[in-house]
C-alpha positions in Angstrom: 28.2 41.8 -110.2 26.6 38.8 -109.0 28.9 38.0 -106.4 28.6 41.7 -104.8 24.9 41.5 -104.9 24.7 38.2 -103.3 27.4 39.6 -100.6 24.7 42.5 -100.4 21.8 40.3 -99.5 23.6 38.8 -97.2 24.7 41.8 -95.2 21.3 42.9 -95.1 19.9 40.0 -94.1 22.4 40.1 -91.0 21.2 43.2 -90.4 18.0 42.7 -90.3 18.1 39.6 -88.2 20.1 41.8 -85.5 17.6 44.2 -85.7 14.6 41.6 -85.2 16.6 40.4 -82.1 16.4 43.9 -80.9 12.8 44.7 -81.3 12.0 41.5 -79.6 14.4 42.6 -76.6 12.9 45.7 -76.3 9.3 44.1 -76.9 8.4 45.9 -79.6 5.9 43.8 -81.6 6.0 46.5 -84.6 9.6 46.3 -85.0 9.5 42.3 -84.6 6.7 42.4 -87.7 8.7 44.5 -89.7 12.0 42.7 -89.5 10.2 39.4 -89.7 8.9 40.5 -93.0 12.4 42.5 -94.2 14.2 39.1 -93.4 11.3 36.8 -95.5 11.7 39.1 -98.7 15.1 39.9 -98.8 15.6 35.2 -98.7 12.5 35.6 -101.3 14.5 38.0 -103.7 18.0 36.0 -103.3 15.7 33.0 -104.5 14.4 34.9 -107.4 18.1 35.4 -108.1 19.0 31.9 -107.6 21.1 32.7 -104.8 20.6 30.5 -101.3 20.8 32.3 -98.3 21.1 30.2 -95.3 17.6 30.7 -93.0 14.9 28.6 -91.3 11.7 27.8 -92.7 10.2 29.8 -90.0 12.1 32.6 -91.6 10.9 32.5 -95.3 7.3 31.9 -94.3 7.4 35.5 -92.3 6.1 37.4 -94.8 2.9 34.7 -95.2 1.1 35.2 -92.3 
């Protein structure tokens, strides 16, 4: 169970950071917000799970500001 949910998180979190990439192409500052925060919680909850995710610190601070 652990392993699929860890594989989970991390497909999500690829998705997300695609979708970031395309609301900043398309200069949508809504969509950049909302990604920015998706990606922050989605490293937060694989923490809470012990699970690393690889990201920036700009990344898990999204969500913070």
């Amino acid at each position: 169970m652990t392993a699929m949910f860890d594989q989970e998180l991390r497909e999500q979190l690829a998705r997300a950071r695609k979708e970031l990439a395309a609301a900043r192409a398309e200069g949508d500052a809504d969509g950049v917000q909302a990604y920015e925060g998706r990606i922050a919680g989605l490293i937060r909850l694989a923490a809470q799970h012990g699970i690393t995710l690889p990201h920036s610190a700009d990344e898990e601070e999204q969500d913070l500001r």
